[in-house]
C-alpha positions in Angstrom: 14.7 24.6 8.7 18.3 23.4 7.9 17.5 21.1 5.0 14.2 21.7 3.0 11.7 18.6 3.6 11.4 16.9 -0.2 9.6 18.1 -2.8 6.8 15.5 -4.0 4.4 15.2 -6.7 1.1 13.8 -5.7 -1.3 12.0 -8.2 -5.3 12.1 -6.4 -8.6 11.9 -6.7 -11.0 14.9 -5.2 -14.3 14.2 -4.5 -17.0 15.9 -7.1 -19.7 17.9 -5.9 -23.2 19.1 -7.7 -25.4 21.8 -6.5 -27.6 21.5 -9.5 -30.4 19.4 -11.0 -28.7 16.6 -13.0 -29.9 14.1 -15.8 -27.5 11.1 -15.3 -26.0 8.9 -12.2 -22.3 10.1 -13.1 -20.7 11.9 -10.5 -16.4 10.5 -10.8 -13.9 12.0 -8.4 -11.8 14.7 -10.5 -8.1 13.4 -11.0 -5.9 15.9 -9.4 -1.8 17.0 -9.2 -0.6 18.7 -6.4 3.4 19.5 -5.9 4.9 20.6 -2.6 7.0 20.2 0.0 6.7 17.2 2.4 6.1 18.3 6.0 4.1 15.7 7.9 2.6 12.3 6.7 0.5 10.0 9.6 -1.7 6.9 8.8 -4.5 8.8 7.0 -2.8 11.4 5.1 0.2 13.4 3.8 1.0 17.3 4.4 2.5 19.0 1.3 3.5 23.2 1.7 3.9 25.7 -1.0 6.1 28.2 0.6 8.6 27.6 3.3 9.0 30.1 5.8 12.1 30.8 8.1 12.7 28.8 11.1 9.6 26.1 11.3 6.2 28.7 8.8 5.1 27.1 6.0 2.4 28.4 4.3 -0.6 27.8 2.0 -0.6 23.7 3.5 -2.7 21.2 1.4 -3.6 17.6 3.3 -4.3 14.9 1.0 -6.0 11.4 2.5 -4.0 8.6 1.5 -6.9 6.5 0.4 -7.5 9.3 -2.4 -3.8 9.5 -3.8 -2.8 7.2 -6.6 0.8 7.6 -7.1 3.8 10.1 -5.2 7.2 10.6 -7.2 9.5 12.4 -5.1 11.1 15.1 -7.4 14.0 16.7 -5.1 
């Protein structure tokens, strides 16, 4: 890669899980940040990248679905 891909903050909500008995009806997504690089974005969700690699690797990849993120600020 020539120039990095930018470096983005992402501001979500992951979906909560229970395995166990429970007393109440709460069950809220859990508000999330995740911050990586950029490397593909379609229709229903964005590609972020901890580590880039030489030539095209990247490595440890995260997709977030855009109808769970709440903000993006691009940071570099």
């Amino acid at each position: 890669m020539s120039t990095p891909p930018p470096i983005v903050l992402i501001e979500w909500l992951d979906a909560y899980a229970s395995a166990g008995w429970e007393d109440d009806s709460k069950a809220e997504p859990a508000p999330c940040k995740t911050i990586g690089f950029l490397i593909d974005e379609t229709d229903t969700y964005v590609l972020l990248a901890a580590t880039l690699g030489h030539s095209t690797e990247t490595n440890a990849r995260f997709a977030i679905p855009k109808g769970m993120i709440l903000t993006r600020t691009v940071i570099a």
